[in-house]
C-alpha positions as CSV (number, residue, x, y, z in Angstrom):
1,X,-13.2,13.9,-12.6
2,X,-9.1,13.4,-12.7
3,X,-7.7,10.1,-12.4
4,X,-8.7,6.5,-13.4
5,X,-11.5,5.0,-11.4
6,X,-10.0,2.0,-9.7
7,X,-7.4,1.6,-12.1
8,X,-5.9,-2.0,-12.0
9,X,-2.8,-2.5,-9.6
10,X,-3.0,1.0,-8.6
11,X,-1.8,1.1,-4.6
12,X,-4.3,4.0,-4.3
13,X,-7.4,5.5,-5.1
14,X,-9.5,8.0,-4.6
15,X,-13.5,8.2,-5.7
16,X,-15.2,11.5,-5.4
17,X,-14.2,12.4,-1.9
18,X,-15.7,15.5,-0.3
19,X,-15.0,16.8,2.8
20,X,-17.1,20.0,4.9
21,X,-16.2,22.0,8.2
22,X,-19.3,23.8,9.2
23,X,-20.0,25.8,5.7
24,X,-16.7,25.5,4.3
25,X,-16.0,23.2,1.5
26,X,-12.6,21.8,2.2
27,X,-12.6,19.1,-0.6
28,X,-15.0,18.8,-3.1
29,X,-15.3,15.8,-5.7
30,X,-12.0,14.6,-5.0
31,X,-11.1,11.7,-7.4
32,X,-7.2,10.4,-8.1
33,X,-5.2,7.1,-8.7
34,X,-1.8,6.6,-7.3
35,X,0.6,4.0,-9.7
36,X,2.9,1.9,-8.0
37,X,6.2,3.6,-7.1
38,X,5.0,7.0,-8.0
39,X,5.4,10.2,-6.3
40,X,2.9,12.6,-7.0
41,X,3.1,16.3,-5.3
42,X,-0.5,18.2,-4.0
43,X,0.7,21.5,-4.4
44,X,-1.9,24.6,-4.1
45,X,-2.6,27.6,-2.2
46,X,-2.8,27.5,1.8
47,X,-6.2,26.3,2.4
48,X,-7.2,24.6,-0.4
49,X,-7.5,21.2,1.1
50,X,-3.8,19.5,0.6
51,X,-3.8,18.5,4.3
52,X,-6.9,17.7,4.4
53,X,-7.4,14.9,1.6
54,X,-3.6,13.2,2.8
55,X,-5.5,13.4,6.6
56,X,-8.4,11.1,5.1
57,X,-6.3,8.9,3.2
58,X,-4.4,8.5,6.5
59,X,-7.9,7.6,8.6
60,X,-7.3,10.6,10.9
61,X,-10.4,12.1,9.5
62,X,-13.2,10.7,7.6
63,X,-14.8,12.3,4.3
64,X,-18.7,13.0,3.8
65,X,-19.1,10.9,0.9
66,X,-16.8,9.1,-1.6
67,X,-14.3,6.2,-1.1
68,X,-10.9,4.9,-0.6
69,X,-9.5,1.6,-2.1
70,X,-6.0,0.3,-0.9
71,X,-4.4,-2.4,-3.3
72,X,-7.8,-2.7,-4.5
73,X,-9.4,-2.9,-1.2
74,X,-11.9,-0.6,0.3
75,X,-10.3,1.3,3.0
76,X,-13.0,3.9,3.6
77,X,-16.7,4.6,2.1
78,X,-20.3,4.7,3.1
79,X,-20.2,0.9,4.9
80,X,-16.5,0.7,5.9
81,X,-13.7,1.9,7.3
82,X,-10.3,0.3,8.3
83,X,-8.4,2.1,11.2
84,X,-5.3,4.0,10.4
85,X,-2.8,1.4,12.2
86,X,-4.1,-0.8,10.1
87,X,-4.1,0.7,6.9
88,X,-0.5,0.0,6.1
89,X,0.1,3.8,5.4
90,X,3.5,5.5,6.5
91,X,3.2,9.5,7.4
92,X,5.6,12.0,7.3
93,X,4.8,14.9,9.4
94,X,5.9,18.4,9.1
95,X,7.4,18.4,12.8
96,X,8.3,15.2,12.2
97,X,7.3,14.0,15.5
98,X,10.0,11.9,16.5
99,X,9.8,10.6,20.3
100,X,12.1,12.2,22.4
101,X,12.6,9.6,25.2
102,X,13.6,7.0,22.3
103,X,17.2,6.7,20.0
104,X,17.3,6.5,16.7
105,X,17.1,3.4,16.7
106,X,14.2,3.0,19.4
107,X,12.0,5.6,17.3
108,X,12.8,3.7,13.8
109,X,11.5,0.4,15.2
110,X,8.7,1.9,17.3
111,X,6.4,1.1,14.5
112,X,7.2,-2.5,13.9
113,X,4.4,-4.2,16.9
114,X,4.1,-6.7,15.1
115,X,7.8,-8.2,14.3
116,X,9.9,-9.8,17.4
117,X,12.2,-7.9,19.0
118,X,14.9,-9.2,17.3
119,X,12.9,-8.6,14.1
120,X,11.8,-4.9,14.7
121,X,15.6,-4.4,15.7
122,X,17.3,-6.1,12.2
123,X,14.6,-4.1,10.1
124,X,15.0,-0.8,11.7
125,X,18.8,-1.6,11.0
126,X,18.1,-2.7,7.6
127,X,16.6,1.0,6.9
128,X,18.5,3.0,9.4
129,X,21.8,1.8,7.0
130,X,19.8,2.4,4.3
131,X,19.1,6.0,5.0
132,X,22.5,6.2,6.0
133,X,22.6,7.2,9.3
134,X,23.9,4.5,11.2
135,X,26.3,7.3,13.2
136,X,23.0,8.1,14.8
137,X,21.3,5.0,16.2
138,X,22.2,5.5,19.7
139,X,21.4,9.1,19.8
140,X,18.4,11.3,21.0
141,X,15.9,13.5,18.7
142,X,17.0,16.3,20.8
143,X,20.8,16.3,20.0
144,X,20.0,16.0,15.6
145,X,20.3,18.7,13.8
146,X,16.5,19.7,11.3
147,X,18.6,17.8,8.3
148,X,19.4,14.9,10.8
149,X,15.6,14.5,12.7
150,X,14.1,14.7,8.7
151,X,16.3,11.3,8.2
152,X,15.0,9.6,10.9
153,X,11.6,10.6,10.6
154,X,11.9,9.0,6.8
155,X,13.6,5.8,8.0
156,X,10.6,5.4,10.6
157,X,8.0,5.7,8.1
158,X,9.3,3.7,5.4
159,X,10.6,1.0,8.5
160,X,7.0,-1.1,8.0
161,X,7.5,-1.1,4.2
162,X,4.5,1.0,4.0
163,X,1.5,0.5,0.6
164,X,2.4,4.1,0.7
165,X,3.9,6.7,2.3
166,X,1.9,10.3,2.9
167,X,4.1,13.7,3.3
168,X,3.0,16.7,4.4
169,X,5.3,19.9,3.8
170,X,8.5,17.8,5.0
171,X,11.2,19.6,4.3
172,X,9.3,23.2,5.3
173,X,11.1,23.6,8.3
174,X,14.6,23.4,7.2
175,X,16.8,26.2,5.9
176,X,16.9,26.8,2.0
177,X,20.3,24.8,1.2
178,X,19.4,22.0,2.9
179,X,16.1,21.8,1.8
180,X,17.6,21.4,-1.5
181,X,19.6,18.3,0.0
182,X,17.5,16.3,1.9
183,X,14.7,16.9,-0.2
184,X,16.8,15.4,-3.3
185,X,18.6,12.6,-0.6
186,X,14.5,11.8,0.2
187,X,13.2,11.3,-3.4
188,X,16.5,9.6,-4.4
189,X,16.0,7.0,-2.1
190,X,11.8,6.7,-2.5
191,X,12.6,5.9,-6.3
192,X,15.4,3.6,-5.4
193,X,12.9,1.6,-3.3
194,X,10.3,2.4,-5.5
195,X,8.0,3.7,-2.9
196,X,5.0,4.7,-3.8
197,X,4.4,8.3,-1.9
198,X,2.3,11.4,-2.2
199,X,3.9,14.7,-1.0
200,X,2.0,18.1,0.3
201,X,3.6,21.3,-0.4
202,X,2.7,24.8,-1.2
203,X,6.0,25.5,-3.4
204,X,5.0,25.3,-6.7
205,X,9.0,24.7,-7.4
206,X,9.1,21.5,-5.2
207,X,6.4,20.3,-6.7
208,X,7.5,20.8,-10.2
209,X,10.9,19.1,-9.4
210,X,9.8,16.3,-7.2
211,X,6.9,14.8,-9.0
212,X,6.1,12.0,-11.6
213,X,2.5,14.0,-11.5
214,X,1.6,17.2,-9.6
215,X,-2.1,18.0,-8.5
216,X,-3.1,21.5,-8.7
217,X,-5.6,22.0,-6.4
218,X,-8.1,25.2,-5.7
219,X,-10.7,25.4,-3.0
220,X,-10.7,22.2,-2.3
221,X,-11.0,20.7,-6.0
222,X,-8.7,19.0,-8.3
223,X,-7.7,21.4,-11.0
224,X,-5.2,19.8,-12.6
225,X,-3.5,16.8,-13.0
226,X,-0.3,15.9,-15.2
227,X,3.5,15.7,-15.0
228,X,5.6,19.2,-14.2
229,X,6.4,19.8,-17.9
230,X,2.6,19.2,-18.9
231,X,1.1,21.6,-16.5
232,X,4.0,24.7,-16.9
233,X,3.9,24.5,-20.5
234,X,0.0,23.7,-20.9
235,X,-1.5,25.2,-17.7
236,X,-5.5,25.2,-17.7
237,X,-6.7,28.3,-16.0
238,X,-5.1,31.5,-15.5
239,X,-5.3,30.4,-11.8
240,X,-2.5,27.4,-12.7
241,X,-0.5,29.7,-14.7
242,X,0.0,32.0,-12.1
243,X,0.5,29.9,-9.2
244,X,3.2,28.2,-11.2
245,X,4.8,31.1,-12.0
246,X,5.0,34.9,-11.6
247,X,3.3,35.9,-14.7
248,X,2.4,39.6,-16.1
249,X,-1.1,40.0,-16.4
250,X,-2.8,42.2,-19.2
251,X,-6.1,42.4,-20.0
252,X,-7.1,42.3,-23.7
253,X,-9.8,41.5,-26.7
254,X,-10.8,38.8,-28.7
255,X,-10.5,39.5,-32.7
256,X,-10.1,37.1,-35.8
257,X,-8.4,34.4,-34.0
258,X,-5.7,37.0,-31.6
259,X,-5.9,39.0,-28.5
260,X,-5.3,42.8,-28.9
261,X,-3.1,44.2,-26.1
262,X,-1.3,47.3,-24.8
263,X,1.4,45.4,-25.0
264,X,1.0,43.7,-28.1
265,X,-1.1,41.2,-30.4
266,X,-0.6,37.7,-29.5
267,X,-2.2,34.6,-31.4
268,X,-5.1,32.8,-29.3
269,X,-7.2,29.5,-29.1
270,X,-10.3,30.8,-27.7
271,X,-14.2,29.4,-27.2
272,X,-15.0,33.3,-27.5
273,X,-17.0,36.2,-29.8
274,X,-15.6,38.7,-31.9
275,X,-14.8,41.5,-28.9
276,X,-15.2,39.0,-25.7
277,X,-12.6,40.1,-22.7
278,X,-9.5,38.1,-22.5
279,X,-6.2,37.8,-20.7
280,X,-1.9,37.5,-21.8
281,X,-0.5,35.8,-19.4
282,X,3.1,37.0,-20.0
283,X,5.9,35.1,-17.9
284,X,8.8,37.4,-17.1
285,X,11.4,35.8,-18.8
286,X,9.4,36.3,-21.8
287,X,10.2,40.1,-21.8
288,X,13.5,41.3,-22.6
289,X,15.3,43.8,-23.7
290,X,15.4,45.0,-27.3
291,X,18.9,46.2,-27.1
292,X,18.3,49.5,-29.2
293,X,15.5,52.1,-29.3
294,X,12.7,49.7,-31.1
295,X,10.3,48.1,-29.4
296,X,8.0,49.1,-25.8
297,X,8.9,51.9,-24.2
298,X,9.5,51.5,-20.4
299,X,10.5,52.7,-16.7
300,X,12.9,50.8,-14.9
301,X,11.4,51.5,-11.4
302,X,13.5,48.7,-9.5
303,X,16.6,46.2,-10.3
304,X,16.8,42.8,-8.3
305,X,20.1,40.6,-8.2
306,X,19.0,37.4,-7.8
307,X,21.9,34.7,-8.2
308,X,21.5,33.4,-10.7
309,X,19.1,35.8,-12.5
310,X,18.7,39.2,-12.8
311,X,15.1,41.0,-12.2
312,X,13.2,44.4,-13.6
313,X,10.5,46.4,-12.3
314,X,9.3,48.6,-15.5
315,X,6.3,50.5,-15.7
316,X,5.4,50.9,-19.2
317,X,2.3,53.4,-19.9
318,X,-0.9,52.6,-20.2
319,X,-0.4,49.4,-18.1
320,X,-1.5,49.8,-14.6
321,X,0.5,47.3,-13.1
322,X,4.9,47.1,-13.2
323,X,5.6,44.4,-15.8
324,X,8.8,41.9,-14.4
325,X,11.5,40.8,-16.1
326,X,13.8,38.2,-15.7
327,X,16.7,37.3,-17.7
328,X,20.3,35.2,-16.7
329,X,22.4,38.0,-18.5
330,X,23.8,40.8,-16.5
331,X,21.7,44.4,-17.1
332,X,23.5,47.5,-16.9
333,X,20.8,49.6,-16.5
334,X,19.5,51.2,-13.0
335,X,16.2,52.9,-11.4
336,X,14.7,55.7,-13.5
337,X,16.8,54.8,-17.3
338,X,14.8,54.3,-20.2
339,X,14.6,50.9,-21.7
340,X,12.7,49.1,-24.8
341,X,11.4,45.7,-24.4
342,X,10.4,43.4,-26.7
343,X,8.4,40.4,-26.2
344,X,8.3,36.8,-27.1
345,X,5.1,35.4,-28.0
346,X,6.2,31.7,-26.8
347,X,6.1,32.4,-23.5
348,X,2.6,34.4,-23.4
349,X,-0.2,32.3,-22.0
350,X,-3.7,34.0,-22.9
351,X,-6.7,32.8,-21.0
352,X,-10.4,34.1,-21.5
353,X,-11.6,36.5,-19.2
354,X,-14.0,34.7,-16.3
């Protein structure tokens, strides 16, 4: 189980929700509380049920078993069920679905029914200036740029001052640069409002840099749960360490309290026996070079400029798989030279062996 139970002024929560399609178990023991203001990021691999739980919290789809409380109040469960217009939930789609016969303006105060039209109108100003996009009122959905439509789509959500506003992969569809921008723009002005929000993505990155808390998920189950700095430095499962980051994998054995490598001894913390299989998780910019002939012996097989860091492809024998390396210095060495590496035992991970 992750997360308090019904945790006391939490704007959401979660109890055990599972979820089938035919025999596939898209969400399995699903349990979570939101805290007021907080963003928290489902990140995971494609598939593993991300869409699906923000889809039920939304009332677009109902879970098998397990509930939903909303401010406290059940939402959804084995005797009730509140419709999604009246849920008080904003949604931010990936396409973000803006109308195209409606302005700006028109879309931003679509979903305020139930203010006058004078009303509707000041509030969807109210957010529109907030947002900053004001240039934009009288315009169509069709004549915005992606960075422009994402802006509108986030004024329209947060327009009914929302319990809580559900993303899903909203910044996908635009380039890499601006991604950056509006993505920073969008969670600069959720914590100025403090707006409680949950956002889906599959970029381990985003999630790291967006969240108060990330949720790891994996077929369909909570993994784990904690800030970004909690589950990079302290991830769980071999299966967190490597989605989080490109690690070098090595298998190894359990002895006295260390695992015995090809690539080294490293110290370990392990429920295991004397001889039990293990892994070294090795992160890449936990490999460097040794700068003189002491050290691994290795292959440089490719070299990868990559802005801001540089990247190795080494093949080092007796290891199967090309070790990476990453490093911000510039490497003056090239396909086929010999290189010695050294590596740093803070950034090796080790894991036992399922």
């Amino acid at each position: 189980m992750h997360g308090s139970i019904n945790d006391a002024g939490a704007p959401l929560t979660l109890e055990h929700i599972s979820r089938c399609f035919g025999n596939t178990q898209a969400l399995d023991d699903v349990s979570l509380s939101i805290a007021p203001g907080e963003i928290v990021c489902l990140v995971g691999q494609s598939g593993c049920g991300k869409s699906s739980l923000l889809r039920i919290i939304a009332g677009v789809d109902t879970a098998d078993s397990g509930r939903i409380l909303l401010n406290g109040i059940e939402i959804a469960g084995a005797n009730s069920f509140v419709e999604p217009e009246d849920r008080n939930i904003g949604f931010m789609f990936q396409d973000y679905a803006l109308f195209p016969h409606l302005t700006v303006e028109e879309n931003v105060a679509f979903g305020l029914k139930r203010l006058s039209r004078r009303e509707a109108s000041a509030r969807a100003a109210e957010v529109i200036a907030r947002i900053g996009i004001q240039a934009l009122s009288g315009r169509y959905p069709h004549t915005l740029s992606g960075g422009e439509q994402q802006r509108v789509a986030l004024a329209r959500a947060l327009a009914p001052k929302p319990v809580i506003l559900l993303m899903d992969e909203p910044f996908s569809n635009l380039d890499r640069g601006l991604r950056e921008r509006v993505r920073e723009e969008t969670t600069s002005t959720l914590r100025a409002l403090g707006t409680t929000a949950i956002l889906v993505t599959h970029d381990p990155e985003e999630a790291l840099s967006v969240g108060d808390r990330v949720v790891l998920m994996q077929e369909g189950r909570v993994v784990q749960v904690g800030t970004g700095y909690d589950i990079y430095d302290h991830p769980n499962s071999l299966y967190a360490a490597e989605f989080l980051c490109p690690c070098n994998r090595v298998e190894g054995i359990y002895r006295d309290g260390r695992v015995e490598t090809v690539l080294g001894t490293f110290p370990a913390r392990l429920d295991l026996p004397e001889g039990g299989k293990a892994f070294a998780c090795i992160r890449p910019q936990a490999v460097c070079l040794s700068g003189s002939d002491e050290g691994l012996p290795a292959l440089v097989v490719n070299r990868s400029f990559l802005g801001e860091i540089e990247q190795l492809l080494v093949r080092i024998e007796g290891v199967a798989d090309l070790l990476r390396l990453r490093t911000t210095s510039r490497i003056d060495v090239k396909p086929g030279e010999p290189i010695h590496l050294t590596i740093d035992p803070g950034g090796v991970l080790i894991f036992a062996a399922a």
